[in-house]
C-alpha positions as CSV (number, residue, x, y, z in Angstrom):
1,X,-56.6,-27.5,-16.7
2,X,-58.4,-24.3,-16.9
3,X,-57.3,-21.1,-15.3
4,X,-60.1,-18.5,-15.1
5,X,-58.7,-14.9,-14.8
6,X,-61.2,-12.6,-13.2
7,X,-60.4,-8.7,-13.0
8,X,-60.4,-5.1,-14.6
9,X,-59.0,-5.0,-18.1
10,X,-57.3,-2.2,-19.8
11,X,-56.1,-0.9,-22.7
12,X,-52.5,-0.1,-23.0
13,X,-50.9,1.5,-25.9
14,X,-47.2,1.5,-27.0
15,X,-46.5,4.6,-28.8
16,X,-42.3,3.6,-29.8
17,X,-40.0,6.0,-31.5
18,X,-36.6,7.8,-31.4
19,X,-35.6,11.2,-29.3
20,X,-33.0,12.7,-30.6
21,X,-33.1,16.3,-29.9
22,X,-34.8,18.6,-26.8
23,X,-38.0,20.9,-27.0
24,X,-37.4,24.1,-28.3
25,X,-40.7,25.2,-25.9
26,X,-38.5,23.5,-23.0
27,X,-35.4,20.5,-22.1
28,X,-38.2,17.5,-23.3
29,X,-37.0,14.8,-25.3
30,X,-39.1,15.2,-28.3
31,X,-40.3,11.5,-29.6
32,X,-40.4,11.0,-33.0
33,X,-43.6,8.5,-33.0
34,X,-42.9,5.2,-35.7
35,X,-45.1,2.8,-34.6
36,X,-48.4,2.7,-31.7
37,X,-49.5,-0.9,-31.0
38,X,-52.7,-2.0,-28.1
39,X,-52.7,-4.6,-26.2
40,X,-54.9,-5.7,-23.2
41,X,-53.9,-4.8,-20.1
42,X,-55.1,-5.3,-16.3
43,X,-56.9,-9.0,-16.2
44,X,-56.5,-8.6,-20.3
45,X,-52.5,-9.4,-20.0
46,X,-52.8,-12.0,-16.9
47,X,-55.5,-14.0,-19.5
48,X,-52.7,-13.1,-22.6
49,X,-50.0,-14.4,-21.3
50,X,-51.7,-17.6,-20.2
51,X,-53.2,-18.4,-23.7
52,X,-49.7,-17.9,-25.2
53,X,-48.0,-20.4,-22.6
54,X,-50.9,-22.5,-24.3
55,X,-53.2,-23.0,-21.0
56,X,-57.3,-23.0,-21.2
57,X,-58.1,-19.8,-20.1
58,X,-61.0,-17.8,-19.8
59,X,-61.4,-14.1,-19.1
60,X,-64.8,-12.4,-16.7
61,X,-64.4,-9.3,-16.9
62,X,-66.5,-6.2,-17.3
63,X,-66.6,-4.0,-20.6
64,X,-67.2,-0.7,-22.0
65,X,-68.9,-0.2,-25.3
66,X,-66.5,3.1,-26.2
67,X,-64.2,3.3,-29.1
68,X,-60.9,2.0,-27.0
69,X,-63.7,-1.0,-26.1
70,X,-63.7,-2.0,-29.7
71,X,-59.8,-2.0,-30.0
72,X,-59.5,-3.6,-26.4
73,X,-61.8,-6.3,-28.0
74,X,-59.6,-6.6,-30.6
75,X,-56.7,-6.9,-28.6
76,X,-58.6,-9.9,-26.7
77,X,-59.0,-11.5,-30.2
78,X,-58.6,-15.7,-29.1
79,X,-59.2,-15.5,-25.3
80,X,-62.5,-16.6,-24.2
81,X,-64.2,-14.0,-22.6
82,X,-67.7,-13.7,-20.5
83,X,-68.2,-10.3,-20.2
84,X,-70.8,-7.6,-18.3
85,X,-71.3,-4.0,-18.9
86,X,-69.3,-1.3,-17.4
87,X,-70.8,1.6,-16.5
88,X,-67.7,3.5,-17.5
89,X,-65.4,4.6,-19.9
90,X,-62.5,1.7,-21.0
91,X,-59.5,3.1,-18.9
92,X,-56.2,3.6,-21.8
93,X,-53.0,4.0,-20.7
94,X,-50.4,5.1,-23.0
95,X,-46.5,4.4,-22.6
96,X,-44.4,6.7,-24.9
97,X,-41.5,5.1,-25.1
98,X,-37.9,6.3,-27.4
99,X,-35.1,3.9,-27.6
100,X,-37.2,1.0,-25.1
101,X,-37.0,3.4,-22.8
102,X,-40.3,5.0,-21.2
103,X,-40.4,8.4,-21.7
104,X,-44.1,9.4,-20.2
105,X,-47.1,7.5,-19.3
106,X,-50.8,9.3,-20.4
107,X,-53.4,7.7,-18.6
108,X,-57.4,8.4,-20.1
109,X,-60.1,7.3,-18.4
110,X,-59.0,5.9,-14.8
111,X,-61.7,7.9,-12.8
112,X,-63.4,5.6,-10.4
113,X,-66.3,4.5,-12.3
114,X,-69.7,2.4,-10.8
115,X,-69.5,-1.0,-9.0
116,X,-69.9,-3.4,-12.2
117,X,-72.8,-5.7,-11.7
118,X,-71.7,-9.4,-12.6
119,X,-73.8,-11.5,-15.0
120,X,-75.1,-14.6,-14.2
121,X,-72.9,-15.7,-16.8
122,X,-70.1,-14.5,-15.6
123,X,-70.9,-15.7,-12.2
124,X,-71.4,-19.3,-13.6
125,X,-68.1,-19.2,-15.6
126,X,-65.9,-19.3,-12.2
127,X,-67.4,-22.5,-11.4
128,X,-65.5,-23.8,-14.8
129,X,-62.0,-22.6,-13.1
130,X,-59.1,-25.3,-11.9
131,X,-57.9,-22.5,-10.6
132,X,-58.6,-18.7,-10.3
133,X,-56.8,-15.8,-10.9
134,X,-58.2,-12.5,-9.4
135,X,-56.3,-9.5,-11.0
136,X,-57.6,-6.6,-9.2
137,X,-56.5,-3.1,-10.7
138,X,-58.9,-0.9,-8.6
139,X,-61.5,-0.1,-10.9
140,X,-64.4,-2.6,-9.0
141,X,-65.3,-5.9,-10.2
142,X,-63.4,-7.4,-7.4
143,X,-65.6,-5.6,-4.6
144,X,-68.7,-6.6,-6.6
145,X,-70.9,-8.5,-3.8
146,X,-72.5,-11.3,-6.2
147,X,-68.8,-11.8,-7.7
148,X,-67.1,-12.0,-4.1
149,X,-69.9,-14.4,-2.9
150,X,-69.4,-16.8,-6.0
151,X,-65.9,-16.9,-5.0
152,X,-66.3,-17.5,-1.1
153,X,-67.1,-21.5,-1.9
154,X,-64.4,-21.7,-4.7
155,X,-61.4,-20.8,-2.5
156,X,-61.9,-24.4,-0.4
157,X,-61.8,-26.2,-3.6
158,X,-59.4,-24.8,-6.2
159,X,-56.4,-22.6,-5.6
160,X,-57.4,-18.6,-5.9
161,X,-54.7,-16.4,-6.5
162,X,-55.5,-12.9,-5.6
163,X,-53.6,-9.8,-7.2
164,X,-54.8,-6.9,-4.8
165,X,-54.6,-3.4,-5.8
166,X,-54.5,-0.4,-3.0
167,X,-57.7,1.3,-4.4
168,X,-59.5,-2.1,-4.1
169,X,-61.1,-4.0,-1.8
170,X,-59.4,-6.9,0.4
171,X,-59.1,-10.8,-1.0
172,X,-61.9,-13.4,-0.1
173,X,-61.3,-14.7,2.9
174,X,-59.2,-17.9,2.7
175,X,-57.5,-18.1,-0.9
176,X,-54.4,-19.9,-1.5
177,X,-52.1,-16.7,-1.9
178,X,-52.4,-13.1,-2.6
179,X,-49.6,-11.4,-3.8
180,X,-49.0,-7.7,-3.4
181,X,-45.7,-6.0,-5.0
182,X,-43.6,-4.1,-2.1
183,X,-44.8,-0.9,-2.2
184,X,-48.9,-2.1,-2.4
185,X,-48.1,-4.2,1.0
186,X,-46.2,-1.5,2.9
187,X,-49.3,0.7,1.7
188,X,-52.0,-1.9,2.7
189,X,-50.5,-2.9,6.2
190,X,-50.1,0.9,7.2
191,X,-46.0,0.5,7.6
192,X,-43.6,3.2,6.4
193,X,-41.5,2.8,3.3
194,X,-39.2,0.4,4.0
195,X,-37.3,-2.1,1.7
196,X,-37.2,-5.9,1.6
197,X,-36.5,-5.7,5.3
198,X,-40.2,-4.4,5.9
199,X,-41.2,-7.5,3.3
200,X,-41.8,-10.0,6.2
201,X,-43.7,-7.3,8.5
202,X,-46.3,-6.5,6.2
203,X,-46.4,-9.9,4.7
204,X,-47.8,-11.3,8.5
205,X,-50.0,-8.1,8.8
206,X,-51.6,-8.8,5.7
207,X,-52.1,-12.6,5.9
208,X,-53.8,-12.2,9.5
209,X,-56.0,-9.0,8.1
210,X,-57.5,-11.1,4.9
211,X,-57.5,-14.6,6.6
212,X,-55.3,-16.0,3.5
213,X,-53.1,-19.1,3.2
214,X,-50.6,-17.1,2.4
215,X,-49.3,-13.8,1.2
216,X,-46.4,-13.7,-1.3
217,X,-44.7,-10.3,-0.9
218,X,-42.9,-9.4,-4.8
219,X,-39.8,-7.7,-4.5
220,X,-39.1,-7.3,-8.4
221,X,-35.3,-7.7,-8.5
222,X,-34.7,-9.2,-5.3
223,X,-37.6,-12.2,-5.9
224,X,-40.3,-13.0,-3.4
225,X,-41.1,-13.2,0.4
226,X,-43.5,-15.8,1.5
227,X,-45.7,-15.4,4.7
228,X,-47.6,-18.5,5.6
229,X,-49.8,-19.3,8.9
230,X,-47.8,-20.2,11.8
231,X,-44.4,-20.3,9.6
232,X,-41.6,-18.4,9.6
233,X,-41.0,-15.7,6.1
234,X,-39.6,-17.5,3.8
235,X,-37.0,-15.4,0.9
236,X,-37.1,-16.4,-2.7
237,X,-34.4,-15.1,-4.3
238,X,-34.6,-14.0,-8.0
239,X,-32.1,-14.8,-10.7
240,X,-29.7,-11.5,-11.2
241,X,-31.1,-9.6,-14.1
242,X,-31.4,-5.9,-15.9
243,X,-34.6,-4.7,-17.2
244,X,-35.3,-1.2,-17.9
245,X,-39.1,-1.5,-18.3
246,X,-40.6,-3.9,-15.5
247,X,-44.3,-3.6,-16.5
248,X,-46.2,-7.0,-16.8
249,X,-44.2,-8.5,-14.1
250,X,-46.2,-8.8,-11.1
251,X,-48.8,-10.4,-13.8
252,X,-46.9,-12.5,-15.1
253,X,-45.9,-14.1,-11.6
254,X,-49.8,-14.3,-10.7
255,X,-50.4,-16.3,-13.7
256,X,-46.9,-18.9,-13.2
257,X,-48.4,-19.3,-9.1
258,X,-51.5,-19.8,-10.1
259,X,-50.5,-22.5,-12.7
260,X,-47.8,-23.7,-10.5
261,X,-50.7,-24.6,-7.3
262,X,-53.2,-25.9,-9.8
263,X,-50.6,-28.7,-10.9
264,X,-50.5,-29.7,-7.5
265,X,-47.4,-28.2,-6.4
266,X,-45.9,-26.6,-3.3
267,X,-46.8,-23.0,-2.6
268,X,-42.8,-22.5,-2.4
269,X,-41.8,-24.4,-5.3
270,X,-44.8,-22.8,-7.4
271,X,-43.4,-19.6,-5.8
272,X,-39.9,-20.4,-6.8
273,X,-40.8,-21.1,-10.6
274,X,-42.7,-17.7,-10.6
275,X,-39.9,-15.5,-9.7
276,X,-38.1,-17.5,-12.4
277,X,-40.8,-16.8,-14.9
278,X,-41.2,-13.3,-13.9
279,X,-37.1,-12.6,-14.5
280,X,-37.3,-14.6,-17.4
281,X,-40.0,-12.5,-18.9
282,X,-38.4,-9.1,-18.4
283,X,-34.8,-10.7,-20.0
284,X,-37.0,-11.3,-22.9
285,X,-38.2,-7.7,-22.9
286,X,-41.6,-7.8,-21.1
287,X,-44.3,-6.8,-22.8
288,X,-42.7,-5.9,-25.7
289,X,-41.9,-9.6,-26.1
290,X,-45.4,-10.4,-26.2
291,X,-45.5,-8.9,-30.0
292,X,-42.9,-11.8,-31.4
293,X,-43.9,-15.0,-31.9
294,X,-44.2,-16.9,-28.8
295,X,-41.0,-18.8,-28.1
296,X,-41.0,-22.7,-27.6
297,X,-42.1,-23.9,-23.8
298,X,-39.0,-24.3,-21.6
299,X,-39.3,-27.2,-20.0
300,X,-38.0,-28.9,-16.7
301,X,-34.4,-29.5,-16.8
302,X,-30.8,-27.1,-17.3
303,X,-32.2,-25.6,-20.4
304,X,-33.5,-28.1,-22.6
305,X,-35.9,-27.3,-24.7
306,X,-38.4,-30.1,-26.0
307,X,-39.8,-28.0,-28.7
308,X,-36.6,-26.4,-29.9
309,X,-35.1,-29.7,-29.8
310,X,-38.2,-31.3,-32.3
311,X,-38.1,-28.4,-34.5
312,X,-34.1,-28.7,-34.9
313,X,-34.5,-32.0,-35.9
314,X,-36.8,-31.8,-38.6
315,X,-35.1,-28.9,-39.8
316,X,-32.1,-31.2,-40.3
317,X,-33.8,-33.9,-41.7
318,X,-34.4,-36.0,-39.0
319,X,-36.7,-38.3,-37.2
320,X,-38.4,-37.0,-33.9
321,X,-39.0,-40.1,-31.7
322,X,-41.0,-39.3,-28.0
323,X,-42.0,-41.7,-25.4
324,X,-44.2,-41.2,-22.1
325,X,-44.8,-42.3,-18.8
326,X,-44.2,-41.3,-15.0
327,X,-40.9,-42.9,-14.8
328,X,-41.4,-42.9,-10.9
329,X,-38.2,-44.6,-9.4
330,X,-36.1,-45.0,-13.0
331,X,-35.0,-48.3,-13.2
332,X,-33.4,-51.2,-16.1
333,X,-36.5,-51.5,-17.5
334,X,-37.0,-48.0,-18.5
335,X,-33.4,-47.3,-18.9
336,X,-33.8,-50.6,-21.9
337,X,-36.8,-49.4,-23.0
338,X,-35.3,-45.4,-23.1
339,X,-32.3,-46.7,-25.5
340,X,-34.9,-49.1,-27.7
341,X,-36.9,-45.9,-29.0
342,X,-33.6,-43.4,-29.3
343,X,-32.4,-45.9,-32.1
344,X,-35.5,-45.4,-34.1
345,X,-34.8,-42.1,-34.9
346,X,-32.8,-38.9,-34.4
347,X,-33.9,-37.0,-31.1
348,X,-35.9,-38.7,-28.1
349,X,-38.2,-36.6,-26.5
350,X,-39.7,-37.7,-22.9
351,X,-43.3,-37.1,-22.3
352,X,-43.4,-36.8,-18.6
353,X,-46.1,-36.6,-16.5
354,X,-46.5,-34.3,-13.8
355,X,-46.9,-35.0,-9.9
356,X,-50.3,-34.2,-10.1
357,X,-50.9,-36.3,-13.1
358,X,-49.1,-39.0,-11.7
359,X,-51.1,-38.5,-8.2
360,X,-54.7,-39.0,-10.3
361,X,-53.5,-41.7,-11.9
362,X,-51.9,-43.9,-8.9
363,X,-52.7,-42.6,-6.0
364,X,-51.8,-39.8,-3.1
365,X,-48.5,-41.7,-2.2
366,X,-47.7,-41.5,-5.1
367,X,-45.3,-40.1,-7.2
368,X,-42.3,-41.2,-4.9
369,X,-39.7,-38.2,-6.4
370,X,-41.4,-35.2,-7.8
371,X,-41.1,-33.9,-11.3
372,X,-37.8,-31.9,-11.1
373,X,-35.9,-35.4,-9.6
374,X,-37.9,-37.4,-12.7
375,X,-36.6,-34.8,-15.1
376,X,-33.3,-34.7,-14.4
377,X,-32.4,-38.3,-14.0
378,X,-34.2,-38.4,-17.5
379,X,-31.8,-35.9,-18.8
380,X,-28.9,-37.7,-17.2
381,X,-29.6,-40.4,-19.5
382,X,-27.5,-40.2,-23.2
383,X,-30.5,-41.5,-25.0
384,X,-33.2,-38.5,-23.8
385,X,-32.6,-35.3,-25.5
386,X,-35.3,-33.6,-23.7
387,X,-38.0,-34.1,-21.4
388,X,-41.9,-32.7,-21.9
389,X,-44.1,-32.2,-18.6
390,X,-47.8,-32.3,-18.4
391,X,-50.5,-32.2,-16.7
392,X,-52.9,-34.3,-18.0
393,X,-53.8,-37.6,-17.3
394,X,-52.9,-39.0,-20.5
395,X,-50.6,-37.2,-23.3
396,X,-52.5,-36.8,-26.0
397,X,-52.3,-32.6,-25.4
398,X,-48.4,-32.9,-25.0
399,X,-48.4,-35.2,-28.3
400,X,-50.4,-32.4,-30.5
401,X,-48.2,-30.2,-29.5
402,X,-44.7,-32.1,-30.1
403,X,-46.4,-34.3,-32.9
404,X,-43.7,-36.3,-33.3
405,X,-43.1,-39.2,-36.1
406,X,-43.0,-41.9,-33.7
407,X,-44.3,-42.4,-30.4
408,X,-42.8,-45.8,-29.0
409,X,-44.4,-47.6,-25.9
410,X,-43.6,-51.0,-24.3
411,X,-44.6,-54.3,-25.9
412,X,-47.0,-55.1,-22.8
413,X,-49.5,-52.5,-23.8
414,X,-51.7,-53.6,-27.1
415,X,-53.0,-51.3,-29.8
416,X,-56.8,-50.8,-27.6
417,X,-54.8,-49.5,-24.9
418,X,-53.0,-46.7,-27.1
419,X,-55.5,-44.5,-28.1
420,X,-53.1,-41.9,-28.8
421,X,-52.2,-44.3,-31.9
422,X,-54.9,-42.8,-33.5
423,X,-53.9,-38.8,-32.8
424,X,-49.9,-40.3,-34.8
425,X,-52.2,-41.2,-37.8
426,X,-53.4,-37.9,-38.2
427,X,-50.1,-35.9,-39.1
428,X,-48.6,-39.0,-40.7
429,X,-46.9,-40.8,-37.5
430,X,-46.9,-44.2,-36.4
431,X,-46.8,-45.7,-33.0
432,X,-44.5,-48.8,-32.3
433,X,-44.0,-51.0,-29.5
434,X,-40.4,-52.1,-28.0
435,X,-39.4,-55.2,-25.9
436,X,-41.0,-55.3,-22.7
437,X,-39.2,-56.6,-19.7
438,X,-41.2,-58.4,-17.3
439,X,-40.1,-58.2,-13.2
440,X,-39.2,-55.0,-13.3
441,X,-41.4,-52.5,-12.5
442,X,-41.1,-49.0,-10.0
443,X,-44.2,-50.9,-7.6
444,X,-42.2,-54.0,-7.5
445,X,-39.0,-51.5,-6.7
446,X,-40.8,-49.6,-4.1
447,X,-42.0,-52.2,-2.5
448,X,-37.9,-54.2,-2.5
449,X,-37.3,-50.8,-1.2
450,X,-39.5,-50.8,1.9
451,X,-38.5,-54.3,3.1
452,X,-34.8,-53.1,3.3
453,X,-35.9,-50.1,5.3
């Protein structure tokens, strides 16, 4: 799956240190600066944050060829990135910050600037996309006509995702959600500040205006409100959290939807598992968190960890066992097949493929429960530690990133029908087969089930 992110990119600096004392010249904090760091921001920390969940992304963007460009670049160092020229200085914004706490933002640059012209290249790049992420921050690649024409197609095909910004232009007519925070929508649809109660008001102005599947109104601690056509608002609520610094946020939910429709899910379940990203980002300290080593995926299920559960393992010694399939209606068969590879070693892992894996692979009826149901019948099982989701349509991405010791499979499948045998060799595991019990299969279940009604 590839998510292109298409938008205006920054550079934001981090100047941390300690205030202890007031300005003699006045009642300031004065900061005693320890550390500056840069990062990419704007479309830079959508694209980021995507490549450090481990997605396929790629970045169209335009750049500057200043001295921030060069440290922007830097910042962009293993992201793709098909880039035009400019025409203007690299916008920098600069967060002093003493104790985590933001003291003043400096922003250098941020004039409006010419209309970038998009490359060809970066015009053919969006026709790579699964799904596209437009993160608009007002400085003009989003109202470039050649860009907004290469999308116009795209948004019948692939879910589009549009971040707007109040000094830019409206989405493309017809993408799958564009998500304004509170205070952008009341702005956009001409209301008076208001709070959530206004949410729904300028959520239906704004969806009739741009001619958009939807528009997901976020309300940062209270979670979302969804407006689509002919439905009534729908709330999302967030999970209660503190966070003194919310910045990233709103990107980091753009990125979760956007992932979340391009797997083939609901707009209000991907909406729901945004809001949940989004809080669980800011618990982990927001951007800052983006300078420690990226934590292990969390996967589907009440906090099990796949990855935390592997590396535990071998840390102790142990032998890290996974399995995969679509376990669509769980029954004896997999339950016997389940407790046949937990016995070869010390953890079993679940590779687990996602609804719209499993809808490739058999079929639009198909799967019967979705991926959260799968999960957590999985998990209810003593024999699964934890359970894996992906997207593909076959594991070998989920087994390079588990690459566990033994990958078991069910004696009807022979050794040309495993090609991921070959992907155990190459990190020193083996791939076994367990008994396979004909007569019991989740067709021949489904199909019991529908003569009974």
């Amino acid at each position: 799956m590839r998510i292109v992110v298409v938008g205006d990119v920054l550079l934001d600096a981090d100047v941390e240190g300690a205030a202890t004392r007031l300005s003699p010249d006045g009642p300031v904090p004065v900061v005693d600066a320890a550390e500056t760091t840069y990062r990419a921001g704007g479309a830079g920390l959508v694209a980021r944050m995507l490549a450090r969940d481990g997605r396929d992304v790629l970045l169209v963007t335009a750049l500057s060829d200043d001295d921030a460009s060069s440290r922007l670049r830097e910042a962009l160092d293993g992201i793709r990135v098909v880039a035009g020229p400019s025409g203007a200085p690299t916008p920098v914004k600069t967060r002093i910050r003493a104790g985590g706490q933001s003291v003043v933002r400096v922003d250098e640059g941020c004039a409006p600037g010419p209309l970038p012209v998009p490359t060809p290249d970066m015009l053919e790049a969006l026709g790579t996309a699964d799904a596209i992420i437009v993160a608009d921050y007002g400085r003009g690649l989003a109202a470039a006509p050649a860009l907004r024409d290469a999308l116009a197609p795209l948004v019948h095909r692939i879910p589009v995702v549009w971040d707007p910004h109040p000094a830019g232009p409206d989405p493309v007519d017809g993408v799958a959600a564009a998500t304004p925070n509170l205070p952008e929508a009341l702005r956009m649809a001409g209301l008076a500040k208001g709070g959530t109660g206004e949410a729904a008001l300028a959520a239906a102005e704004l969806r009739s205006r741009w001619n958009s599947h939807a528009v997901v109104v976020t309300l940062g601690a209270e979670g979302a409100m969804i407006q689509k056509e002919g439905d009534l608002p729908q709330a999302i609520p967030a999970p209660a959290m503190g966070a003194a610094d919310t910045c990233g946020a709103g990107d980091r939910f753009a990125a979760s939807l956007a992932v979340g429709l391009a797997s083939g899910r609901s707009l209000t379940a991907s909406v729901e598992d945004a809001v949940g990203q989004a809080a669980a980002f800011l618990a982990a300290g927001g951007v800052a968190s983006l300078r420690r080593d990226a934590a292990p995926v969390q996967l589907r299920g009440p906090g099990v960890d796949a990855m935390r559960v592997a590396a535990q393992t071998r840390e102790a010694g142990g032998t890290v066992v996974a399995t995969g399939g679509c376990f669509d209606l769980l029954h004896a068969g997999h339950a016997r097949t389940l407790a046949a590879a937990r016995k070869l070693g010390d953890c079993l892992i679940v590779c687990l493929n996602s609804d719209a894996s499993v809808r490739r692979l058999k079929g639009e009826e198909r799967p019967i429960m979705n991926q959260e149901d799968r999960a957590e019948l999985l998990l209810a099982l003593e024999c699964v530690d934890a359970v894996l989701v992906f997207d593909e349509s076959t594991p070998e991405t989920a087994l390079e990133r588990l690459r566990p010791d033994i990958w078991v499979k069910g004696g009807d499948y022979t050794a040309d029908q495993l090609p991921e045998a070959r992907l155990l060799q190459s990190w020193g595991g083996q791939t076994v087969t367990v008994p396979y019990y004909p007569a019991r299969s989740t067709t021949g279940l489904a199909a019991a089930l529908e003569k009974v009604g």
